[in-house]
C-alpha positions in Angstrom: 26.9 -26.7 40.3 25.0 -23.4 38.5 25.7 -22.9 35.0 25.7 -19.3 33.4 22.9 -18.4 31.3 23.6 -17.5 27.6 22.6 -13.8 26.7 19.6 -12.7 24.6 19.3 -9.0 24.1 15.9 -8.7 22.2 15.3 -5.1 20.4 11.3 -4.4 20.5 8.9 -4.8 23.8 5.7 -5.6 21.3 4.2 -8.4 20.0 6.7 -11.0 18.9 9.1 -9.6 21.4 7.3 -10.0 24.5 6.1 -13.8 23.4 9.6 -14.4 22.6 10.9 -12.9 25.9 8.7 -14.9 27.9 10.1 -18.1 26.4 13.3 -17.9 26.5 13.2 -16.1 30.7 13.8 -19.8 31.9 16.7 -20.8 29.4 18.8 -17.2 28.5 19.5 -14.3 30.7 17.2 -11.9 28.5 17.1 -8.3 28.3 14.2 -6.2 26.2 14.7 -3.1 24.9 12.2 -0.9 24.1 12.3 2.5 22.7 8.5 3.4 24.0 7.8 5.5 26.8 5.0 4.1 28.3 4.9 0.7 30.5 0.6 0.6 30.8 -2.0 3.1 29.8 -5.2 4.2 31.8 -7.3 0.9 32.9 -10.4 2.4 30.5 -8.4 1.9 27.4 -8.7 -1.3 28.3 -12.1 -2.0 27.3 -11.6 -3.2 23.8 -14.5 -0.8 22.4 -12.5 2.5 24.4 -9.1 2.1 22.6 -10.8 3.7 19.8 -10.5 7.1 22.0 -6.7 6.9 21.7 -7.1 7.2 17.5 -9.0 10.0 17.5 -6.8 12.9 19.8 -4.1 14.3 18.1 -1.7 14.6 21.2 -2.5 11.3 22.8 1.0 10.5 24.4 0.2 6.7 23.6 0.3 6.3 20.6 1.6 8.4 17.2 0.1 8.9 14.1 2.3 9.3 10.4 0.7 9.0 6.9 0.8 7.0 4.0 0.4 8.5 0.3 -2.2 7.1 -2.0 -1.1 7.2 -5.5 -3.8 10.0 -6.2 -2.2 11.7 -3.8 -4.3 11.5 -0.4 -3.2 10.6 2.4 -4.3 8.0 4.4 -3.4 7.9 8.7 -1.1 5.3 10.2 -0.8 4.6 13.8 2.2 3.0 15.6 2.4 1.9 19.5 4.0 4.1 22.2 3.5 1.3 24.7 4.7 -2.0 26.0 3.1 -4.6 24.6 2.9 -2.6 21.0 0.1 -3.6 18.8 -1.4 -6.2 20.8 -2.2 -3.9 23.4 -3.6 -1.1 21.2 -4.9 -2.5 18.0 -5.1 -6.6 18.8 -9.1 -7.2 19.4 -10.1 -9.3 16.0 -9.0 -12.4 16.2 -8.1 -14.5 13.2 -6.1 -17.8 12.7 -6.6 -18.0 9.0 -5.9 -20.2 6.3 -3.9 -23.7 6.4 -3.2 -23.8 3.0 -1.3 -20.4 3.5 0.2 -21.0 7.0 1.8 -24.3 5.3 3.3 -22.0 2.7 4.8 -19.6 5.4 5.9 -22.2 7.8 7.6 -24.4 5.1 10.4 -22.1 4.5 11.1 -22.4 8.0 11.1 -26.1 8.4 8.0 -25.7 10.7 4.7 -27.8 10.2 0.8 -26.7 10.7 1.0 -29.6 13.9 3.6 -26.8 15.1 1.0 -24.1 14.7 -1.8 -25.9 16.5 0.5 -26.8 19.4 1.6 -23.0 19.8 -2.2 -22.4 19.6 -3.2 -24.5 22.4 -0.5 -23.2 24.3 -1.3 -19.6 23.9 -5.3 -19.5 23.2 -7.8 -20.4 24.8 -11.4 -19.9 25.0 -12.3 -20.1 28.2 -12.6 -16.9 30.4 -10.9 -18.6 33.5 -7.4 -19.8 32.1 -4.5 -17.9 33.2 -1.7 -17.1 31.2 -4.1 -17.2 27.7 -4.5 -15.3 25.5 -8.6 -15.6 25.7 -11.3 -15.2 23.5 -14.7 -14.5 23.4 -17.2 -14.4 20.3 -18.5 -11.0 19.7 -21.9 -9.3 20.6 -24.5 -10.2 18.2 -27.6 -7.7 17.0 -30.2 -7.7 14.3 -27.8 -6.2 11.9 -25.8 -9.3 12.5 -28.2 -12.0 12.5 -29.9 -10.9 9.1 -26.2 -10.6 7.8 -25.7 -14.0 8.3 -29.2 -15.3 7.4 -28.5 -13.4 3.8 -25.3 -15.2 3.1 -26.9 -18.5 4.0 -29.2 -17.8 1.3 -26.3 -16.8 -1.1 -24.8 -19.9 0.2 -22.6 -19.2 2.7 -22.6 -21.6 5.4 -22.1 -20.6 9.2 -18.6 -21.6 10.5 -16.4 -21.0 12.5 -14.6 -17.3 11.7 -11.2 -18.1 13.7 -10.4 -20.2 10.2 -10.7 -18.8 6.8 -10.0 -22.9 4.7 -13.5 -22.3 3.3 -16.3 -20.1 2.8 -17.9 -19.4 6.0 -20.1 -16.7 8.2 -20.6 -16.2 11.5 -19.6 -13.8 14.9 -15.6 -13.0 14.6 -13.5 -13.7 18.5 -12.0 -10.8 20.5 -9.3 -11.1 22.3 -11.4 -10.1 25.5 -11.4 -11.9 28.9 -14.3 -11.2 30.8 -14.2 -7.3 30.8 -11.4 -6.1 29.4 -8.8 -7.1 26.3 -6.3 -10.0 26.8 -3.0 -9.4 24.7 0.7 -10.6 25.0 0.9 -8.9 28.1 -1.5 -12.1 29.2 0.9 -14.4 28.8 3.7 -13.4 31.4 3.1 -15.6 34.6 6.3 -14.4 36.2 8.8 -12.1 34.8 12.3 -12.9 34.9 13.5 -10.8 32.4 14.9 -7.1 32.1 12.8 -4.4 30.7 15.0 -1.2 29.3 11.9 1.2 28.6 11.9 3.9 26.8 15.3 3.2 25.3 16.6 3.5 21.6 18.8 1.0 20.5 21.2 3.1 17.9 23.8 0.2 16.6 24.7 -3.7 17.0 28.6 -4.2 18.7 29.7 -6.1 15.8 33.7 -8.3 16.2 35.1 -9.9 13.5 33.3 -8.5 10.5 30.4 -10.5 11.1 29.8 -11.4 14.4 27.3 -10.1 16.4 28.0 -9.1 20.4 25.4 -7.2 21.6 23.8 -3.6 20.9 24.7 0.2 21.6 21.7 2.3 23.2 21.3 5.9 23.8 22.3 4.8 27.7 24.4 2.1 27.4 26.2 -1.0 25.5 24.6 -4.2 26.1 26.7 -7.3 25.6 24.9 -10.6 24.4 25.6 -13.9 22.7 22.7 -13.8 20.6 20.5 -10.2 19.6 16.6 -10.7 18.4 15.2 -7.8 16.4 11.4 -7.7 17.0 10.9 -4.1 16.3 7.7 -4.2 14.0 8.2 -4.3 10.1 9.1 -0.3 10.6 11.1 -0.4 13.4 13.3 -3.7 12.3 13.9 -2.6 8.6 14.9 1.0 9.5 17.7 -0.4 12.1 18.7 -2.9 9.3 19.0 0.1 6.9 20.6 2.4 9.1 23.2 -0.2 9.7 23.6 -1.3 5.9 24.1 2.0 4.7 26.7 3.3 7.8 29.7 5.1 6.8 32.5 3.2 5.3 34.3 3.5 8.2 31.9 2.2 10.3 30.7 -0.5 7.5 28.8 -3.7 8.6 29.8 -5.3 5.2 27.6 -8.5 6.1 24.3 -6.6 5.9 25.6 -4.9 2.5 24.3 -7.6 -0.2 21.3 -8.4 2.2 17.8 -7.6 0.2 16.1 -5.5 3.5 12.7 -3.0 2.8 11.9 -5.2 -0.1 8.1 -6.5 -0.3 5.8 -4.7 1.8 2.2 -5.3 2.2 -0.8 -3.9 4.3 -3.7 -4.9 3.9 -6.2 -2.1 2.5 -9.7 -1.9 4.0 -12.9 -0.5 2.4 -16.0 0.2 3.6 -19.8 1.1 2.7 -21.5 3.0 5.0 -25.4 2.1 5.2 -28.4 3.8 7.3 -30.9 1.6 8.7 -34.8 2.5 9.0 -34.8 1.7 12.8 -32.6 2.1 15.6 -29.9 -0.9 15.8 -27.9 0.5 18.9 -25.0 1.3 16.8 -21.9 3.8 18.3 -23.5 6.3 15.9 -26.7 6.6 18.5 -24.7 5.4 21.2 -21.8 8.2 20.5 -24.4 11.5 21.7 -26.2 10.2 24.3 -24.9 10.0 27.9 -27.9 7.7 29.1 -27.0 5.0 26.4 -23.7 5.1 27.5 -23.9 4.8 30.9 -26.3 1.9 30.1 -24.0 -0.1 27.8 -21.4 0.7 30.6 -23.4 -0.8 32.8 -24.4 -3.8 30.5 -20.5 -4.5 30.1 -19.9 -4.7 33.6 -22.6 -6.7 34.6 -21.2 -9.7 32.4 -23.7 -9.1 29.3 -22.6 -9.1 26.1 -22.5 -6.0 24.4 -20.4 -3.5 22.1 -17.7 -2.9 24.4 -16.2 -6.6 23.8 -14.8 -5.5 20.6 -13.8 -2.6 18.8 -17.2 -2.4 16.8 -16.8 -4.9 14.3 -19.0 -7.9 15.0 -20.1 -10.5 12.1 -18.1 -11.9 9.5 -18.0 -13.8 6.3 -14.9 -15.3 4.4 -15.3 -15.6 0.6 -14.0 -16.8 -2.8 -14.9 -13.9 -4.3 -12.7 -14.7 -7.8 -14.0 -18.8 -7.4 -10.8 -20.0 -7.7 -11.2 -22.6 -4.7 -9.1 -20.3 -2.4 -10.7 -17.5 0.1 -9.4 -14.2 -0.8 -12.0 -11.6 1.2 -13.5 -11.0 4.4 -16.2 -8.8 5.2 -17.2 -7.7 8.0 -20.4 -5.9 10.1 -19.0 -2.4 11.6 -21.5 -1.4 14.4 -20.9 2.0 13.0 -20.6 4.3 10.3 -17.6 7.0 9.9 -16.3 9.8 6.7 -12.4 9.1 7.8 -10.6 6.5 9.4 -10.5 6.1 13.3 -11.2 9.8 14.1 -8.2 10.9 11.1 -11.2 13.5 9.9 -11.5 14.6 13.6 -14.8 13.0 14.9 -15.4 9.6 15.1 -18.8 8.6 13.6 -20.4 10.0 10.5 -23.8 11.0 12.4 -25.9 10.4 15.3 -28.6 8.7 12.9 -28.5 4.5 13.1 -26.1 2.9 10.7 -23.4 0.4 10.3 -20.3 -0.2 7.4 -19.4 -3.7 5.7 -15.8 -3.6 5.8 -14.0 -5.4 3.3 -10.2 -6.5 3.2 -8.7 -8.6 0.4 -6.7 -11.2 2.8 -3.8 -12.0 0.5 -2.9 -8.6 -1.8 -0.9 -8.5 -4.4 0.4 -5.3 -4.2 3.8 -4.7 -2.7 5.5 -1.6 -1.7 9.0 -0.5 -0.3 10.9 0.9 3.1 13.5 3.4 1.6 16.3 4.7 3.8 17.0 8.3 2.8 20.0 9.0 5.0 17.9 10.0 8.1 14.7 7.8 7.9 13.2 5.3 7.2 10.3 6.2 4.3 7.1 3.1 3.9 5.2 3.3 0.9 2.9 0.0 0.7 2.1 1.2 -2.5 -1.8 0.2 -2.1 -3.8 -0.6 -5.2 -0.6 -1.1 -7.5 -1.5 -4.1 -8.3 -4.8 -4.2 -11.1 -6.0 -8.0 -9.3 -6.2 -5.8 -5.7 -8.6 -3.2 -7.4 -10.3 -6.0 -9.7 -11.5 -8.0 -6.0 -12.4 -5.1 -4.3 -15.0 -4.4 -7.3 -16.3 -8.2 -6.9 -16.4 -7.7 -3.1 -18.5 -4.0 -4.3 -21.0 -6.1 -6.1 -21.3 -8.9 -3.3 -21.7 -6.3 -0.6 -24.4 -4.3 -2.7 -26.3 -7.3 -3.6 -26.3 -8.6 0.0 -27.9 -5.4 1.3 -30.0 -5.6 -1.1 -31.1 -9.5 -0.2 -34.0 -10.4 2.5 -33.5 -10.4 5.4 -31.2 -7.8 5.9 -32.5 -5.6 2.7 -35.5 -5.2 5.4 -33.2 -3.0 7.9 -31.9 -0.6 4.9 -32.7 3.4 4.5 -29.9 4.3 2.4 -26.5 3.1 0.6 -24.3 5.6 1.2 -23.0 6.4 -2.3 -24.7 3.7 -4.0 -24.6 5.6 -7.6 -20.8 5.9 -7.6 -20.1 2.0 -6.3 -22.5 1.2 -9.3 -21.2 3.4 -11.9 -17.9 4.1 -11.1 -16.9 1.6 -8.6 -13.2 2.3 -9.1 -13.0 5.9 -8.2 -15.3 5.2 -5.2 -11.9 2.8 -4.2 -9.2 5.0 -4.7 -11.1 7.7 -2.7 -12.3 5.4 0.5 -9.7 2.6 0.7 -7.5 2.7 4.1 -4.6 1.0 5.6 -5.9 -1.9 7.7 -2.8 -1.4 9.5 -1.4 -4.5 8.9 2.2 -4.4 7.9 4.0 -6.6 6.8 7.3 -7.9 5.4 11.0 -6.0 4.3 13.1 -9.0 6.0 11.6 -12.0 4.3 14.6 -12.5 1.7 16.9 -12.3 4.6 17.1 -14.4 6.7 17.5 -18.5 7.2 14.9 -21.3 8.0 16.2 -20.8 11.8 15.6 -16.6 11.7 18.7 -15.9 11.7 20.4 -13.0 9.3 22.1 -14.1 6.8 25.6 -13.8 6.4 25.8 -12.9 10.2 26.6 -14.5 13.8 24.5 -14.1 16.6 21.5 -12.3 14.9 18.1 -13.1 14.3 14.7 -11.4 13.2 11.0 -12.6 14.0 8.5 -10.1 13.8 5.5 -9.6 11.1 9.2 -8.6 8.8 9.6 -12.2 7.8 6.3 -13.0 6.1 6.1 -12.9 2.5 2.6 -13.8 2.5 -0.9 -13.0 4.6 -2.0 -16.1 6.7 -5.3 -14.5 8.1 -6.9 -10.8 7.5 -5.6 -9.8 10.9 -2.2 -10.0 11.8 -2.0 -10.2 15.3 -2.2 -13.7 16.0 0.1 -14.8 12.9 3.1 -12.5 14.5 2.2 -14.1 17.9 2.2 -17.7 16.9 5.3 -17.2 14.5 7.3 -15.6 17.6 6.5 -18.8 19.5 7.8 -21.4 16.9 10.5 -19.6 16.8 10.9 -19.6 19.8 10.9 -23.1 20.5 13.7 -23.5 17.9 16.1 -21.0 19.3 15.6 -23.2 22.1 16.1 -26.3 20.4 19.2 -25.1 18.8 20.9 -22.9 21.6 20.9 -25.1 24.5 
């Protein structure tokens, strides 16, 4: 005797979505829809170290590029997906699980545990090259940049570790999500797929019965009927539907969503970086970048199964501090294998020079500052509001002073021509911030304060949100694998709860 499948419509083909949809394939007749136009890109992009080509054109038809304003008035480049698979498959190389103290926090309001964490992480991960249906990870290419870096913090007293966990103060070479030659992402993860794909299709309204009750969604092609609708369209992409439906005409009113707190508490995580030139050549992209030989050669290298740049998009060593010594990890730095003026080609080229050099990027893991996603009527306006918090600009000044006094330290003080900008970090450290920090693309939040421990919206039937909208809170410096591993424990809930 066959029993009908329940209904899942699920609104966004990226991250969570995808993990979600290949979940629930073997319990819920599941539809995605996604309003990007592109199923797969070119197989180069799929070299971790290429998919920096796609930041740099203007026109690329994969991707699109707004801008965030600074307080002092510059603006800074933003870049959302134009492809299945969303971030994962265009900006998911660093991999980071994070910090258990903060993942507790997070997964407490949903009644989940760390054990529930680990299990989706076992399930998803793996390091070996050879499992299927991973996620897989590989340690990044290690040069003589790299190896002093770490040798330096050891004498600072920073112990090597292991940079997939950020519990304590560690150093050592960060995981890309690489296979053997080219990236793994979400896409990774789908054995067979039993679900629908509507590409390249907006979803304008939810079919809403009874004042409350959710039924399914209205694209620009059709009306899709559902028991249940998941929004997983990115912290942008969820909280301007949510808005667009709070604030409809009375007419059309959903009244559920009206007292509902959506747009409220968003983060990213702002990057800085010091750009340093070395004495000797360090085969950064910077020499790399001009020379067709050393391309072809590191091509070559790639292929042949050696480790190289090409496993990762540049960045290569790490080190997680307590900058503030409060007991808790608040920064990681990281080796750049290259130096650049803007951010990912935004000034139009993508390295600062042809001359040897590499950056230490810095992010503060868990910011304070908190910005906003207004709805004006027509769109959707973000404004992260970088910097607005004093403690934000008062660690990126300690992380200033560690950095400086690293390259200053033996071994890797040995490598060093130049500082770039060494007089303003020293002298005026916080106008050298406000006029080099970036978004590290890492948004977060807007839905946080509305929904339940089980996803679902509040006040509503049939509607749910998981996607990197429902943290409150940073769990790692990267977001990739946080929104990954939250979509699967929620996923085994709406299981748990649904069937």
């Amino acid at each position: 005797m066959s029993t009908v499948q329940k209904k899942v419509v699920i609104i966004g083909g990226g991250t969570a979505g995808l993990v979600i949809a290949n979940k629930l394939q073997s319990n819920f007749d599941v539809v995605v829809v996604e309003k990007s136009k592109y199923k797969k890109y070119p197989i180069w992009y799929r070299i971790p170290l290429l998919i920096g080509l796609l930041f740099k054109s203007e026109k690329t038809k994969y991707i699109s590029k707004r801008e965030h304003i600074l307080s002092n008035g510059r603006r800074i480049p933003f870049f959302d997906s134009n492809l299945l698979g969303g971030a994962s498959v265009m900006n998911g190389c660093v991999h980071v699980l994070g910090n258990k103290r903060q993942w507790n926090t997070i997964l407490q309001k949903f009644d989940s545990s760390y054990n529930d964490l680990l299990k989706s992480y076992d399930n998803l991960y793996s390091l070996r090259a050879k499992d299927k249906n991973k996620i897989n990870l590989s340690e990044a290419f290690q040069n003589s940049i790299g190896v002093d870096f770490v040798k330096s913090l050891n004498k600072q007293g920073i112990p090597c570790g292991d940079m997939n966990y950020s519990n304590e103060e560690n150093c050592g070479p960060i995981f890309n999500t690489i296979k053997r030659y080219f990236r793994t992402s979400v896409l990774t993860l789908i054995k067979e797929k039993n679900f629908k794909q509507r590409i390249n299709e907006n979803v304008e309204s939810l079919l809403v019965i009874n004042d409350q009750e959710v039924i399914g969604v209205k694209t620009s092609l059709r009306d899709i009927y559902s028991d249940y609708v998941i929004l997983s369209g990115g912290v942008v992409g969820t909280c301007d539907f949510l808005l667009r439906e709070k604030y409809k005409t009375t007419n059309e009113s959903n009244g559920f969503l009206t007292n509902l707190d959506i747009g409220e508490g968003v983060k990213d995580h702002t990057n800085l970086r010091l750009n340093v030139s070395t004495i000797n050549n360090i085969g950064s992209l910077n020499e790399i970048s001009n020379s067709l030989f050393k391309k072809t050669a590191l091509i070559f290298k790639h292929f042949s199964g050696q480790p190289t740049l090409m496993r990762g998009t540049g960045a290569t060593t790490a080190a997680h501090l307590d900058l503030d010594k409060d007991g808790v990890v608040d920064t990681r730095i990281q080796i750049v294998q290259f130096s650049e003026t803007g951010r990912a080609g935004s000034d139009g080229k993508l390295f600062s020079s042809s001359e040897p050099g590499f950056s230490i990027s810095i992010t503060p893991i868990n910011p304070e500052s908190k910005g906003v996603i207004e709805f004006d009527g027509n769109n959707a306006n973000v404004d992260p509001m970088y910097l607005s918090s004093k403690n934000d600009v008062a660690l990126l000044k300690l992380a200033l002073t560690f950095c400086l006094k690293l390259l200053n330290s033996d071994p890797l003080s040995g490598n060093i021509l130049k500082i770039e900008d060494e007089d303003e970090i020293v002298n005026n450290p916080k106008r050298y911030i406000a006029n080099n920090v970036f978004s590290g693309y890492h948004l977060i939040g807007g839905t946080q304060n509305a929904i339940n421990p089980d996803f679902s919206v509040k006040n509503t039937k049939g509607l749910y949100v998981c996607d990197a909208s429902i943290f409150d809170q940073y769990a790692a410096s990267n977001i990739h694998s946080s929104v990954v591993l939250i979509a699967d424990i929620f996923s085994n809930k709406f299981i748990k709860k649904n069937i």
